[in-house]
Backbone of each chain as ProteinMPNN parsed JSONL, in Angstrom:
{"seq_chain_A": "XXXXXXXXXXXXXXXXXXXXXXXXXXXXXXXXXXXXXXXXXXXXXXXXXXXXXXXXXXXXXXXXXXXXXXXXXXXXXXXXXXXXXXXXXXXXXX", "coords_chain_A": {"N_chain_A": [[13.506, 4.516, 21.851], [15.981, 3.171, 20.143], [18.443, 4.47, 17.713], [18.872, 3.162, 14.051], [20.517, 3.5, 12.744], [23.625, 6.032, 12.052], [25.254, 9.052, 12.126], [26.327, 10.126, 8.804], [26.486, 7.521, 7.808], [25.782, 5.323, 4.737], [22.506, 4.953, 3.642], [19.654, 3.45, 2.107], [16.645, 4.319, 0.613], [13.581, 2.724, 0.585], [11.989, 0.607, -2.08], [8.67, 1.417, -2.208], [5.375, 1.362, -2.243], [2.869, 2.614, -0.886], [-0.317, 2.923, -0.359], [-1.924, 4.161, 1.1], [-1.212, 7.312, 3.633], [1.71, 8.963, 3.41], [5.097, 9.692, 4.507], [7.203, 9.829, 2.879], [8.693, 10.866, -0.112], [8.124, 10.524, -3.483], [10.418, 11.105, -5.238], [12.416, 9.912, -4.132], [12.484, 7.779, -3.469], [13.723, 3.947, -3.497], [16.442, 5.515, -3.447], [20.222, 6.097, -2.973], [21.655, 7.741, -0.161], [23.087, 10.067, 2.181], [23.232, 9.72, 6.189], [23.101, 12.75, 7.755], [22.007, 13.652, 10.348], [20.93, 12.877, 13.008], [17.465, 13.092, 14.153], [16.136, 12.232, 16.18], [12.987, 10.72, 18.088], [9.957, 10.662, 16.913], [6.767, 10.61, 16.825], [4.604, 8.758, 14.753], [3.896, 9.549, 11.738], [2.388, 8.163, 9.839], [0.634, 7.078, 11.132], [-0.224, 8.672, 12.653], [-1.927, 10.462, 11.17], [-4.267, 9.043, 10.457], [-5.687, 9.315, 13.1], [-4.672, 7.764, 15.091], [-2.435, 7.1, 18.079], [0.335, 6.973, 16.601], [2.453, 5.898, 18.466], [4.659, 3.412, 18.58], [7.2, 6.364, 19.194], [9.654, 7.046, 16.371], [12.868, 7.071, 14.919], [14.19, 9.758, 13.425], [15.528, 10.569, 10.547], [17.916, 13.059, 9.062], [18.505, 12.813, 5.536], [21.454, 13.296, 2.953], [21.457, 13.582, -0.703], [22.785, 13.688, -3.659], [21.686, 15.814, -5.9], [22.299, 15.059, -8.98], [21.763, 12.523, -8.633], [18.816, 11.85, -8.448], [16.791, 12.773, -10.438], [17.074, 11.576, -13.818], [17.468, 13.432, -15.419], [18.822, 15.495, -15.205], [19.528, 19.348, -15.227], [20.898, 20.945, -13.397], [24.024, 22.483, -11.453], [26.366, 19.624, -11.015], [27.804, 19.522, -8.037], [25.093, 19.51, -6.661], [23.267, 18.898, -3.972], [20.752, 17.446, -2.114], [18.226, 17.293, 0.514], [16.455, 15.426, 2.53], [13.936, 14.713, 5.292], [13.669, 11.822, 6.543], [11.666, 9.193, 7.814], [12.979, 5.846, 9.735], [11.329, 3.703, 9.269], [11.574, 3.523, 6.587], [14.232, 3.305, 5.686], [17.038, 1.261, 4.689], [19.906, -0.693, 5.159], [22.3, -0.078, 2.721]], "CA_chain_A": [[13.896, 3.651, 20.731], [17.345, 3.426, 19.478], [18.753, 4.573, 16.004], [19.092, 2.088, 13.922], [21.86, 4.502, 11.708], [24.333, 6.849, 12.742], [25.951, 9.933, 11.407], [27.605, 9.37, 8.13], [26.315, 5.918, 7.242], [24.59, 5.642, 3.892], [21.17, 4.389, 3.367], [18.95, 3.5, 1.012], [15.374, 4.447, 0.773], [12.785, 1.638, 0.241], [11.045, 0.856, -3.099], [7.124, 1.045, -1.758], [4.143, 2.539, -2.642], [1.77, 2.121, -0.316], [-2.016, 3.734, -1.015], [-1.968, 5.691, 2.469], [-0.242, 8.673, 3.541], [3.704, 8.457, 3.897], [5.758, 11.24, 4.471], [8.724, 9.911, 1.982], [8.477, 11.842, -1.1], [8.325, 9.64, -4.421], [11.123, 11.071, -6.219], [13.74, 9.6, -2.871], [12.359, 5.797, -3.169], [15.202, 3.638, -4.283], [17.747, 5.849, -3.53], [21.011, 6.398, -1.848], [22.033, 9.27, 0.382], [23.904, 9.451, 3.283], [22.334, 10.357, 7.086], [23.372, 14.007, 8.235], [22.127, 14.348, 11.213], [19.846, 11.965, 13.688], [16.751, 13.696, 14.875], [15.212, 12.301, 17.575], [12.001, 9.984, 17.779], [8.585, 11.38, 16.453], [5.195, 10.101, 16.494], [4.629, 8.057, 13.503], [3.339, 10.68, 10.89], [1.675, 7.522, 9.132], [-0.364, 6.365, 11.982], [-1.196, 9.684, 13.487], [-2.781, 10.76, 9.739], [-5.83, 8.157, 10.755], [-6.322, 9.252, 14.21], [-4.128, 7.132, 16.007], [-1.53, 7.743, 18.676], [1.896, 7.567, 16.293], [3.31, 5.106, 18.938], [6.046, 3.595, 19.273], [7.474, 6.769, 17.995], [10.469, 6.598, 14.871], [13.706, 7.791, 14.289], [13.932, 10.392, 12.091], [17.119, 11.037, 9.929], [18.231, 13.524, 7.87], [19.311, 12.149, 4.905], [21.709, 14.238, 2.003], [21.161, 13.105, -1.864], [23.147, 14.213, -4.461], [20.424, 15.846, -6.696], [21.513, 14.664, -10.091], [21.343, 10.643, -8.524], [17.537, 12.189, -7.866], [16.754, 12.713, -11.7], [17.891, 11.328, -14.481], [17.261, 14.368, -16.736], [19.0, 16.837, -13.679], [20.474, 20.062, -15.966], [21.718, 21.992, -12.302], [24.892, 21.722, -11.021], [26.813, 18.626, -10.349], [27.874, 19.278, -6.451], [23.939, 20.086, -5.867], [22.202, 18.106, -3.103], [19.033, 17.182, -1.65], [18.591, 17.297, 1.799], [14.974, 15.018, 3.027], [14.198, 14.411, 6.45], [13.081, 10.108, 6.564], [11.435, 7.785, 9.188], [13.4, 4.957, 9.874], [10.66, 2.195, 8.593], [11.626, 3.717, 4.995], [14.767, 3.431, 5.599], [17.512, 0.455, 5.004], [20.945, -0.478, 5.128], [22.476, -0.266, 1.034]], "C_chain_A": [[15.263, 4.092, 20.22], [17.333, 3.46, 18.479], [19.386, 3.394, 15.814], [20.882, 2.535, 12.813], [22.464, 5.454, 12.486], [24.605, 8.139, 11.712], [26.929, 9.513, 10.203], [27.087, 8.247, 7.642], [25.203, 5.878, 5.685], [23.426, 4.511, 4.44], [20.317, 4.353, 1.961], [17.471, 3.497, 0.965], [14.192, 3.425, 0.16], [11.863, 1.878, -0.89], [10.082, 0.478, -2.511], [6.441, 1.649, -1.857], [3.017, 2.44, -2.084], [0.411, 3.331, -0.638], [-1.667, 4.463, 0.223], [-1.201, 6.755, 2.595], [0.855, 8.143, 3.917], [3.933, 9.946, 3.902], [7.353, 10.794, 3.741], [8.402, 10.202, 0.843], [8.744, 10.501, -2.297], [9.767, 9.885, -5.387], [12.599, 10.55, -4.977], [13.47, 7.829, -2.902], [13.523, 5.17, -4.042], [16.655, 4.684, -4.664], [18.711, 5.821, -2.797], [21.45, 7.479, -1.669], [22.854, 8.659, 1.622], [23.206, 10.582, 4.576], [23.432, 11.438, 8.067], [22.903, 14.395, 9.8], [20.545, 13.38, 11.975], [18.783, 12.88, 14.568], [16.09, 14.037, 15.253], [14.168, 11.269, 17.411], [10.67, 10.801, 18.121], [7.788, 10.416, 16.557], [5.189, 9.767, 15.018], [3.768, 8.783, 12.724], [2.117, 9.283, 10.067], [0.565, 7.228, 9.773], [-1.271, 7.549, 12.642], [-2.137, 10.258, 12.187], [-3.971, 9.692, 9.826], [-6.285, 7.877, 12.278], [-6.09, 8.61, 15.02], [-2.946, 7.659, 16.504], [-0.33, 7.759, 18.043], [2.774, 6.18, 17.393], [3.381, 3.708, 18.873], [6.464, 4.541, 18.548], [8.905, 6.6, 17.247], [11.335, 7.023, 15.05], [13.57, 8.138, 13.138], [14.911, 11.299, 11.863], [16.885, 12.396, 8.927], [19.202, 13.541, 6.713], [19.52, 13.02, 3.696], [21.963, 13.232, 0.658], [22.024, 13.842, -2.981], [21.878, 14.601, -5.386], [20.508, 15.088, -7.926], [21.395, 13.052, -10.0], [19.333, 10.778, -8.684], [16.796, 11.606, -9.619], [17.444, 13.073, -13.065], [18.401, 12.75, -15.468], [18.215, 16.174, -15.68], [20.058, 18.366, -14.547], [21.384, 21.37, -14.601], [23.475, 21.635, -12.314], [25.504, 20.361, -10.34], [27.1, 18.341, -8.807], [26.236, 19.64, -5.772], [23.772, 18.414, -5.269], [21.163, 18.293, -2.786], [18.979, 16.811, -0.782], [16.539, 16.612, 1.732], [14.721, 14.61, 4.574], [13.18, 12.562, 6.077], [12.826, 9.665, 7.659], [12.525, 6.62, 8.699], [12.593, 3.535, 9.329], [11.248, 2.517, 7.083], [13.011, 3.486, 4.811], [15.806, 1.551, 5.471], [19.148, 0.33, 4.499], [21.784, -0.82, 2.934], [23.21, -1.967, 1.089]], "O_chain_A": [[15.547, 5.256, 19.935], [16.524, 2.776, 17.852], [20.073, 2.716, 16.577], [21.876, 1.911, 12.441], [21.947, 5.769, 13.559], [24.141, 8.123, 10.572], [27.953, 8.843, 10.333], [27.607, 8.11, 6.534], [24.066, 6.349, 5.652], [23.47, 3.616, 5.284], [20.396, 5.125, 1.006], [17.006, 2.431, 1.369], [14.052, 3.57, -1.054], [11.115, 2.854, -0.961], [10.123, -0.68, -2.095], [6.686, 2.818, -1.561], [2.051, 2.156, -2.793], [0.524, 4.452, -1.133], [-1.017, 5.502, 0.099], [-0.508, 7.133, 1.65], [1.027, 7.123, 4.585], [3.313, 10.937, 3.517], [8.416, 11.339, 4.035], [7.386, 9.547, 0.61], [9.503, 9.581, -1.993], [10.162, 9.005, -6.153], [13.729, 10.981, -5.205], [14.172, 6.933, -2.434], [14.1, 5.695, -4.995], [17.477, 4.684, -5.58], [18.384, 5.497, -1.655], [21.703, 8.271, -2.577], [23.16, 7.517, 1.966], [22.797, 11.723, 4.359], [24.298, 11.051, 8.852], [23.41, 15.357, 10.378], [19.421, 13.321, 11.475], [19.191, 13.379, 15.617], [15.444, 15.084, 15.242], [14.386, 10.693, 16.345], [10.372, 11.385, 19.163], [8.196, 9.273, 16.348], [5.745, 10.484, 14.185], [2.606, 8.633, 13.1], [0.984, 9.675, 9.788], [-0.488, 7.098, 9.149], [-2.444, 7.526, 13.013], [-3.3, 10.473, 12.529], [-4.66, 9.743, 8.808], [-6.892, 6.904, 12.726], [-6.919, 8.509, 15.925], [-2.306, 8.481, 15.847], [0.462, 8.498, 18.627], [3.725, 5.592, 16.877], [2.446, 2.928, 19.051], [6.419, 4.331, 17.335], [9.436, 5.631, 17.79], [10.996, 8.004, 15.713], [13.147, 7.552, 12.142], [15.215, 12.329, 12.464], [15.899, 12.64, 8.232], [20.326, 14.044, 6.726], [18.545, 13.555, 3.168], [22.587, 12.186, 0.837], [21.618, 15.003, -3.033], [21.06, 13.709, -5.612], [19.516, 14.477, -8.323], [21.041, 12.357, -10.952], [18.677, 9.79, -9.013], [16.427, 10.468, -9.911], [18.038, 14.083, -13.442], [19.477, 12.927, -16.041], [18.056, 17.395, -15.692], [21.28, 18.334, -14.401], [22.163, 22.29, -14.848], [24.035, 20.774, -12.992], [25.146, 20.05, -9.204], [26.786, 17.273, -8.282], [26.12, 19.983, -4.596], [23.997, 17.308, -5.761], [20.533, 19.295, -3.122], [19.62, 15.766, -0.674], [15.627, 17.159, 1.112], [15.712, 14.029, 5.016], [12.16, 12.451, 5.396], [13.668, 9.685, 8.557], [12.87, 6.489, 7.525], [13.185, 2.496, 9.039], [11.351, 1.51, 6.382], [13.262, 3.418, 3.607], [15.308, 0.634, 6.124], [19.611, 1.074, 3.635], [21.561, -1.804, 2.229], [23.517, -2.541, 0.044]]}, "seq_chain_B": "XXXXXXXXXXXXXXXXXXXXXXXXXXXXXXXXXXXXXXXXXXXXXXXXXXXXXXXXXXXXXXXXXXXXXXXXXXXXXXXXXXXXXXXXXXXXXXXXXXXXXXXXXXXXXXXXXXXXXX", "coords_chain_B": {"N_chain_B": [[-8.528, 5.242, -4.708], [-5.918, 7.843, -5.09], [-3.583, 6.365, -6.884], [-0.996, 6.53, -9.27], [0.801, 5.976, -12.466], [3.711, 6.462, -12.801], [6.178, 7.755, -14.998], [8.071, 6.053, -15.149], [6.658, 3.405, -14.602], [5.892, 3.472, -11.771], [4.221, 3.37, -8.993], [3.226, 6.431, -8.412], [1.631, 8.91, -5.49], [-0.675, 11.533, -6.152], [-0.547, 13.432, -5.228], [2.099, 13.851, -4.968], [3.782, 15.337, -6.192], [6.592, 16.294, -6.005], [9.695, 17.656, -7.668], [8.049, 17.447, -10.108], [7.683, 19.541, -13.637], [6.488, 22.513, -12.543], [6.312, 24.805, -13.235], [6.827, 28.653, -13.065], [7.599, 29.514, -9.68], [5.248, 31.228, -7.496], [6.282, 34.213, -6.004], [5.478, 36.464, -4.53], [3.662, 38.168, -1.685], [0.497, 36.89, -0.708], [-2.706, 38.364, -0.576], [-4.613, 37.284, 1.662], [-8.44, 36.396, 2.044], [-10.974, 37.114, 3.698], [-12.012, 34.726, 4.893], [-10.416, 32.766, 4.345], [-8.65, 33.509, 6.208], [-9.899, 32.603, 8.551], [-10.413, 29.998, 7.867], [-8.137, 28.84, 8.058], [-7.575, 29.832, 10.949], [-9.51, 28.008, 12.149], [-8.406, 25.406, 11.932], [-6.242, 25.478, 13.33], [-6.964, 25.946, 16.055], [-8.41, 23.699, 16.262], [-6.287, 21.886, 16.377], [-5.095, 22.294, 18.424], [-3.085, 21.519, 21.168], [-4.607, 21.39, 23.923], [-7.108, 20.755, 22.989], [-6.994, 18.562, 20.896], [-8.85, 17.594, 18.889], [-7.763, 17.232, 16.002], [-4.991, 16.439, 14.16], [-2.411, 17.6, 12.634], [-1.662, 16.101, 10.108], [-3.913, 14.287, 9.882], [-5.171, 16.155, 8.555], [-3.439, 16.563, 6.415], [-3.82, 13.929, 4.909], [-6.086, 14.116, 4.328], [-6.404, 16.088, 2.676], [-5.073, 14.496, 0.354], [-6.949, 12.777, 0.237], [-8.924, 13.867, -1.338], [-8.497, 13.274, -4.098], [-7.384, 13.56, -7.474], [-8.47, 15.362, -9.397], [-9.919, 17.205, -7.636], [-8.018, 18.162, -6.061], [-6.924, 19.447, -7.758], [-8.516, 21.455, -8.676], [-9.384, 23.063, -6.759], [-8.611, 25.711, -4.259], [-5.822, 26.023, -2.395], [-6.569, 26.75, 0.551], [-8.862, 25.736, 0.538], [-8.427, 23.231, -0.209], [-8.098, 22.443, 2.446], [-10.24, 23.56, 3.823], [-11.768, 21.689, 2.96], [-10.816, 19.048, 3.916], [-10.588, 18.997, 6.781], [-13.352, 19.55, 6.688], [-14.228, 16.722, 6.261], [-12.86, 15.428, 7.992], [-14.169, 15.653, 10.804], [-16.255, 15.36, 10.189], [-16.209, 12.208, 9.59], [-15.552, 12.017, 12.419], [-17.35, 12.222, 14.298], [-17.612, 15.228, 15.285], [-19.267, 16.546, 13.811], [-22.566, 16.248, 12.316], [-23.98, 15.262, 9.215], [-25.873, 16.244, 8.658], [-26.81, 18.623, 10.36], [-24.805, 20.271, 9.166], [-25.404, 20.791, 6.715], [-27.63, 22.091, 7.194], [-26.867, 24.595, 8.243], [-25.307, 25.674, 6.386], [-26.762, 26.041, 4.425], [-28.445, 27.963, 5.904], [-26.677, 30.34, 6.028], [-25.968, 30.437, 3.84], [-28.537, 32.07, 3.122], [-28.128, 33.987, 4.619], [-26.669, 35.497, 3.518], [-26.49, 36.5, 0.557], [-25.45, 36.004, -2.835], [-22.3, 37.394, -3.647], [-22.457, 39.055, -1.61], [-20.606, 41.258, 0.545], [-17.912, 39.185, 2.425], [-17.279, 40.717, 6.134], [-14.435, 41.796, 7.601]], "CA_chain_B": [[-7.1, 5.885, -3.973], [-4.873, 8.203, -5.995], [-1.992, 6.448, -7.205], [-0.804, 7.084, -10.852], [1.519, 5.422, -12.915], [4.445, 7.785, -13.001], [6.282, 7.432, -16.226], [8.537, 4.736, -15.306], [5.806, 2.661, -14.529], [6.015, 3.205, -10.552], [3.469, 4.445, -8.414], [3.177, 7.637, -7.491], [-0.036, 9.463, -5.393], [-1.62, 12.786, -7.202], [-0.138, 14.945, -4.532], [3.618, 13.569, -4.464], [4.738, 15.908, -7.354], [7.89, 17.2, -5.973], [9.954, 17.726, -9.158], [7.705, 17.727, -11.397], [7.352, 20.688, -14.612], [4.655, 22.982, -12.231], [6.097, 26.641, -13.76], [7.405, 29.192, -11.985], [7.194, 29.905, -8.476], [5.171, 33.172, -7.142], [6.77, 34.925, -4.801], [4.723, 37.789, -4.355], [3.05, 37.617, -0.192], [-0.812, 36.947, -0.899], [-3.513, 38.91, 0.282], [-6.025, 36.336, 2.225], [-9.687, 36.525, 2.145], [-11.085, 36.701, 5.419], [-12.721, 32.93, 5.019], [-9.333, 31.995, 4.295], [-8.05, 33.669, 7.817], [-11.12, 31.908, 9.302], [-9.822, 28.637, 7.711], [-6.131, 28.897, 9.311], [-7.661, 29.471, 12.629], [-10.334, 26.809, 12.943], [-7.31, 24.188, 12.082], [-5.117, 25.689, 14.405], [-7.973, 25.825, 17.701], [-8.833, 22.088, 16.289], [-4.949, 21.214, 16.361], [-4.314, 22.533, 19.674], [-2.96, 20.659, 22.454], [-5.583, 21.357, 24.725], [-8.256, 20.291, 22.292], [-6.621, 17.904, 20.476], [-9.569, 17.298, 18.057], [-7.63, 17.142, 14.549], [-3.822, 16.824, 13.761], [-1.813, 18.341, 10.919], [-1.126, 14.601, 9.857], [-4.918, 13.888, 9.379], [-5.524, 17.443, 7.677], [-2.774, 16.343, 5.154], [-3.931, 13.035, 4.265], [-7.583, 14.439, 4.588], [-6.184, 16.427, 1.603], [-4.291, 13.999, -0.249], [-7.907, 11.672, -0.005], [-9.523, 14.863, -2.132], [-8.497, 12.639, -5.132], [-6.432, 14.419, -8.37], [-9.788, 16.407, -10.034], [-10.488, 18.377, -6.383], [-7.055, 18.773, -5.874], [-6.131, 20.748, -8.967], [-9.12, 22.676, -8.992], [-9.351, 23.647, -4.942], [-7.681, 26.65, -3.458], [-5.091, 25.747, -1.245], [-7.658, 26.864, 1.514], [-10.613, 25.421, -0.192], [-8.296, 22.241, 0.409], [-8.151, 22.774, 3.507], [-11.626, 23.294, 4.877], [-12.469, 19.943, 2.686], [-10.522, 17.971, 4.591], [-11.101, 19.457, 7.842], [-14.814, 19.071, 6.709], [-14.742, 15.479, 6.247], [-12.33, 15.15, 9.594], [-15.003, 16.564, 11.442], [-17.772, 14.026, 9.798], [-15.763, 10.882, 10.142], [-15.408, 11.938, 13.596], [-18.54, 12.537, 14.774], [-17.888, 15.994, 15.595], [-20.496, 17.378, 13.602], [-23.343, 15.54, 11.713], [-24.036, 15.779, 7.675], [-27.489, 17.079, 8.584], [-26.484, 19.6, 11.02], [-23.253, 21.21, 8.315], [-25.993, 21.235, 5.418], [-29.02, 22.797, 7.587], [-25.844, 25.757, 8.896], [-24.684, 25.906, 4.972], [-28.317, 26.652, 3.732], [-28.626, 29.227, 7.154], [-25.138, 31.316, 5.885], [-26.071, 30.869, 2.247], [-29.547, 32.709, 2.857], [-27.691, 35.474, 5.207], [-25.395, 36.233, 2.61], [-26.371, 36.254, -0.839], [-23.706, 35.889, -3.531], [-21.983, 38.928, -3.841], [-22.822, 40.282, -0.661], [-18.823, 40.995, 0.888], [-18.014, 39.317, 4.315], [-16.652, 41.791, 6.767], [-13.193, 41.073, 7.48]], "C_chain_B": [[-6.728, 6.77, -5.2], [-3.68, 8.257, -6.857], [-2.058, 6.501, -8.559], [0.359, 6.316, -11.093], [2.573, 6.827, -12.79], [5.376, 6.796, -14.454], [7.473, 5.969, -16.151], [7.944, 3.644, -14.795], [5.498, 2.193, -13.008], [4.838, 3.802, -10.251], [3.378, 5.527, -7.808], [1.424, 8.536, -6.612], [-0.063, 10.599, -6.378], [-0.174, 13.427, -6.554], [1.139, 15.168, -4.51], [4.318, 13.843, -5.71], [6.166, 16.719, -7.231], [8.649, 16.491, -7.234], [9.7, 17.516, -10.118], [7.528, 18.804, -12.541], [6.065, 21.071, -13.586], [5.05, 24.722, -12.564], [6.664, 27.386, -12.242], [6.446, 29.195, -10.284], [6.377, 31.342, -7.963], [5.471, 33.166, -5.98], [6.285, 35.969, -4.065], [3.803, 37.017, -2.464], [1.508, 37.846, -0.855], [-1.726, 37.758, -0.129], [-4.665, 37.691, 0.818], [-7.199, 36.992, 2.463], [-10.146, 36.21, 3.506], [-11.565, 35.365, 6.052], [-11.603, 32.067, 5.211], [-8.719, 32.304, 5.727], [-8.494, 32.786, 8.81], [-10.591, 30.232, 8.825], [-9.13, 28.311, 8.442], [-6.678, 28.691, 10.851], [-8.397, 28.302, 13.241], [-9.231, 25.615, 12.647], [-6.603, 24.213, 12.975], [-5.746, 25.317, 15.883], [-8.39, 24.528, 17.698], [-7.529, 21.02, 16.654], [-4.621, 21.705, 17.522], [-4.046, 22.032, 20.202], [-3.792, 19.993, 22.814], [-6.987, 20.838, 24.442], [-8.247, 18.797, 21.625], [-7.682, 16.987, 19.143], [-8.761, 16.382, 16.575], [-5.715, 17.28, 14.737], [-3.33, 16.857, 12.627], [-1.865, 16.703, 9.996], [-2.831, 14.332, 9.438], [-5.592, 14.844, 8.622], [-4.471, 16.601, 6.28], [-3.295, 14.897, 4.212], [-5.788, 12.878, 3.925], [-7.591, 15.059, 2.915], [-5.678, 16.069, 0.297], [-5.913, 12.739, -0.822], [-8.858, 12.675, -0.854], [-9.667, 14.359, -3.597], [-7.604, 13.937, -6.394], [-7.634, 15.551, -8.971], [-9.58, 17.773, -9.068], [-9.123, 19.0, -6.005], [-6.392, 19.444, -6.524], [-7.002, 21.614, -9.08], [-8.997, 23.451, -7.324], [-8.453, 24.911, -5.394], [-6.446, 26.342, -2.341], [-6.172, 25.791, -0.502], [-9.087, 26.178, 1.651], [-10.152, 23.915, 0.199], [-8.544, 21.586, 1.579], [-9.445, 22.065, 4.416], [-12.156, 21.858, 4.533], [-12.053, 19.339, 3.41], [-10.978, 18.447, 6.093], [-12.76, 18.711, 7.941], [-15.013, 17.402, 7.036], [-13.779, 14.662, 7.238], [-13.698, 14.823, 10.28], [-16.011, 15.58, 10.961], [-17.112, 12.822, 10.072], [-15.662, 10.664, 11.739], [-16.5, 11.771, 14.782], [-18.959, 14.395, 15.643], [-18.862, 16.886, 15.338], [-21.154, 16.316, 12.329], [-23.462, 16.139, 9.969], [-25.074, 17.193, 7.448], [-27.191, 18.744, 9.032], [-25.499, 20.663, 10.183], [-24.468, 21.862, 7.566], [-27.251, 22.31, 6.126], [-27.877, 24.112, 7.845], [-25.367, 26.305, 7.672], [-26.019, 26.478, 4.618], [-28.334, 28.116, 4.812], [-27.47, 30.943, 6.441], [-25.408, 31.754, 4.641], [-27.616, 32.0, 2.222], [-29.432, 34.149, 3.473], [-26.781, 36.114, 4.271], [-25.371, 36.009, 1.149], [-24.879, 36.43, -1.512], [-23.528, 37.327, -3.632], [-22.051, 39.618, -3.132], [-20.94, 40.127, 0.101], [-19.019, 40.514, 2.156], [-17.064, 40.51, 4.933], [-15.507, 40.986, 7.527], [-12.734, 41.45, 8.998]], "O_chain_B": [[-7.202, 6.46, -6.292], [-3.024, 9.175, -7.351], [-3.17, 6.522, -9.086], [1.005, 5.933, -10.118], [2.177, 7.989, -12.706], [5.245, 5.612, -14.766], [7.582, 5.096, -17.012], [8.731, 2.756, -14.468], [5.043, 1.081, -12.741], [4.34, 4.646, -10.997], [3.459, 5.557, -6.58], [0.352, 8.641, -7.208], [0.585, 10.495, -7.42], [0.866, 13.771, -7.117], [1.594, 16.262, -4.177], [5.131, 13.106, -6.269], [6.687, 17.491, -8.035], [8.461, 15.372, -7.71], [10.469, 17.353, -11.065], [6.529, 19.292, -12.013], [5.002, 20.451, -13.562], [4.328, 25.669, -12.251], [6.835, 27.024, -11.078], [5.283, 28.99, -9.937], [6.934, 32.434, -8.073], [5.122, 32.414, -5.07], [6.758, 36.281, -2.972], [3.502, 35.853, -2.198], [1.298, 38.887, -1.476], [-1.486, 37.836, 1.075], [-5.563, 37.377, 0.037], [-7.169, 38.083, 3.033], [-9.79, 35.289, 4.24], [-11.548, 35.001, 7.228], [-11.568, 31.035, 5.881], [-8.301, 31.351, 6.384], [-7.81, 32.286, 9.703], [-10.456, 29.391, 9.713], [-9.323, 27.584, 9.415], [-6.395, 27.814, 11.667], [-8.173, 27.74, 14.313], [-9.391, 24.711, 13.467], [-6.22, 23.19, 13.543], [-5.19, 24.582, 16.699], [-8.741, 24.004, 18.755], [-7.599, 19.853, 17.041], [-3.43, 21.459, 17.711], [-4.981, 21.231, 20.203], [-4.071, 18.817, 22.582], [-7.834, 20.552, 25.288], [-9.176, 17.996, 21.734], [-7.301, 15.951, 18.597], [-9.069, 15.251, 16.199], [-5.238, 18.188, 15.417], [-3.747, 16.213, 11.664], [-2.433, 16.843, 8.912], [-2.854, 14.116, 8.226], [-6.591, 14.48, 8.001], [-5.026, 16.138, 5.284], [-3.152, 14.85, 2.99], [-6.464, 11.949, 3.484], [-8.421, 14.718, 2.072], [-5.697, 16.811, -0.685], [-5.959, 12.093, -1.869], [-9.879, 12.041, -1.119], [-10.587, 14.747, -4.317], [-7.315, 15.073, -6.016], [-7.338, 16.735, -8.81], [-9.25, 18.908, -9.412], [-9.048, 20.183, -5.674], [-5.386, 20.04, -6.141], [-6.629, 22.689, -9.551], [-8.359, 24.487, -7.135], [-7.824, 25.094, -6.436], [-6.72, 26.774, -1.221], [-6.964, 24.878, -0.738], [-9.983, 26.13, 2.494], [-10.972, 23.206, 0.783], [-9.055, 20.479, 1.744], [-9.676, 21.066, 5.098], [-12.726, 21.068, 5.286], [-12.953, 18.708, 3.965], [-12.077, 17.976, 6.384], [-13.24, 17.869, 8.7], [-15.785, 16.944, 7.879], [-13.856, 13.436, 7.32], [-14.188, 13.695, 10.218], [-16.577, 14.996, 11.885], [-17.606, 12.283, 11.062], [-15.674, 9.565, 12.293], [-16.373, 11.271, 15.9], [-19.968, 14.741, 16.258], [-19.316, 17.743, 16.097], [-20.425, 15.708, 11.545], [-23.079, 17.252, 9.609], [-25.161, 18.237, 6.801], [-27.297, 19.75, 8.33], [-25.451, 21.833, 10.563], [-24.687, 23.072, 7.621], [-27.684, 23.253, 5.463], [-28.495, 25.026, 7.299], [-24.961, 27.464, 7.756], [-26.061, 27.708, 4.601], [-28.224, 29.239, 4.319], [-27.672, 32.156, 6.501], [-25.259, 32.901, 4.218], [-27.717, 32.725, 1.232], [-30.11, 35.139, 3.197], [-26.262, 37.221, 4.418], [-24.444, 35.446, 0.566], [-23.774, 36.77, -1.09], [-24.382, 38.212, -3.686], [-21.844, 40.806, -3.38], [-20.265, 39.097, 0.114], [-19.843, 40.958, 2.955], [-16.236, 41.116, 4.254], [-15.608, 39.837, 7.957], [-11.656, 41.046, 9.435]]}, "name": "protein", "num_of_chains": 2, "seq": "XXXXXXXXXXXXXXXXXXXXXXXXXXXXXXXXXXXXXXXXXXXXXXXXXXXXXXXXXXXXXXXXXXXXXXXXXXXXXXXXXXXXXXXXXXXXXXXXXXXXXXXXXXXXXXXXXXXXXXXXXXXXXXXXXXXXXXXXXXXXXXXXXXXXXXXXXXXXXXXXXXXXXXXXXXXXXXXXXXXXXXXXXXXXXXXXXXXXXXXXXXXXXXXXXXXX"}
């Protein structure tokens, strides 16, 4: 399966809340970051969590966040980031 | 299911508290209980390759289906074997009857308080 993103390109992480397991963290939905580093296609973490094979498997980015875009209330430093690794279904172009 | 309002009125599950107020971190290396060693390994010999019984992916969401109550009181480990446990029953690898008749067997070899040997 081909990436659908490259090095460098932002993205934006999908508002969705689905009841099952995900592996995108709630405080990354609706945001933008930009993808660091492409890597590779995995077994679908959603599908294999109920005993199924994961395939077709995903690209899976690693995407960098400025932390204080993360939360609003953020008292760290300003150049901090947030590094998440994302499937590609969560993922879309800003 | 577990989802929760999170305060801006989104959903969040129980378990998906990254950055939330949870207090410091301990850093200190834990000593494990030998049940807890015994935990680690039966996930690992169930997650093997060669076995392929159970993967990390259905342990986590095995743990995440624990609901918010079981999951704040549990042990990490205590998480664990629950989900495992109720892997392991959805699967048909081992029957209700068969866990509870082996749970009564362990509980009558080992009164409370008696130490396991490690």
């Amino acid at each position: 399966m081909s990436a659908r993103f490259a090095v460098g390109e932002t993205v934006t992480v999908r508002v969705a809340f689905p009841p099952g397991h995900v592996r995108t963290p709630f405080f990354v939905r609706g945001k933008t970051g930009r993808v660091t580093e492409v890597l590779g296609p995995y077994r679908n973490p959603e599908e294999l969590a109920y005993g199924r094979s994961g395939e077709p498997a995903l690209p899976l980015y690693r995407v960098i966040f400025d932390t204080a875009d993360l939360w609003d209330d953020y008292q760290g430093a300003a150049q901090d980031t947030t590094v998440v690794d994302i499937y590609e279904n969560w993922l879309e172009a800003p | 299911m577990s989802n929760e309002r999170s305060e801006d009125g989104l959903l969040r599950r129980h378990h998906d508290m990254g950055g939330l107020p949870a207090g410091p971190v301990e850093r200190n290396e834990h000593d494990y209980a030998p049940w807890e060693k015994r935990v680690d390994a039966i996930l690992r010999l169930l997650a093997d390759p060669k076995r392929g019984v159970l993967t990390v992916d259905e342990l986590r969401r095995g743990i995440e289906e624990l609901g918010p109550g079981a999951y704040d009181e549990m042990s990490y480990y205590e998480r664990w074997i629950a989900s495992v446990t109720n892997n392991l029953l959805e699967k048909g690898v081992i029957t209700v009857d068969e866990l509870g008749r082996r749970m009564a067997e362990v509980s009558a070899a080992w009164p409370a308080g008696t130490a396991e040997k490690s």
